[in-house]
N, C-alpha and C positions, 0 to 999 in steps of 0.2 A: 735408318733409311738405306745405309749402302746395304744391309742385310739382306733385304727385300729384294732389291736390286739383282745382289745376287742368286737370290734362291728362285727369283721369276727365270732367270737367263738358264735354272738348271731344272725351273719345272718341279723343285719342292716343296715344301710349307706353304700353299696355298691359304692357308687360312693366316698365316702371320701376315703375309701379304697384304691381304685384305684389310687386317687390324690397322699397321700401317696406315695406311690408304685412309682410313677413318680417321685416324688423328691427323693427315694432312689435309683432313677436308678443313679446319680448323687453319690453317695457317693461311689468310688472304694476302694474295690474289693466286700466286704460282701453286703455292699445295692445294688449293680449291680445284684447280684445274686437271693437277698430275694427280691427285686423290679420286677427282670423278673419272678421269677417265682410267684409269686403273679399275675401276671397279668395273667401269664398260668392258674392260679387257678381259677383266678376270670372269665375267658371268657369259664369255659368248663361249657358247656349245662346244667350240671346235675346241678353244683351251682348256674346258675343264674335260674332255675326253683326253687330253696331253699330259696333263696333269695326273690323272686315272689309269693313264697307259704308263707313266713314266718315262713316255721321248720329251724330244727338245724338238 
C-alpha cells in the first residue's frame, strides 16, 4: 500500500496502482472506499494524460 502511494505521488506504475486498488476494494469498509475511489482517480482523462506525459 505505501508503494502505490508512492508511485501515485510520482505519477509511475499506474497499473500497480490500480491492482492495488482491487485488492482493497476487498477490505470493508475503508479499502472499499480508498479502492473505488482510486480507481475514479486513476481513469479520469486528465491523470492518465499525467501519467503518459510523465509530470506530477
Amino acid at each position: 500500500m505505501i508503494f502505490s502511494g508512492y508511485f501515485i505521488l510520482q505519477m509511475k506504475h499506474r497499473l500497480f496502482s490500480r491492482i492495488m486498488a482491487a485488492i482493497n476494494l476487498f477490505q470493508f469498509p475503508l479499502g472499499t472506499a480508498l479502492g473505488l475511489f482510486t480507481f475514479i482517480l486513476l481513469n479520469h482523462p486528465s491523470v492518465r494524460e499525467s501519467y503518459k506525459a510523465g509530470t506530477s
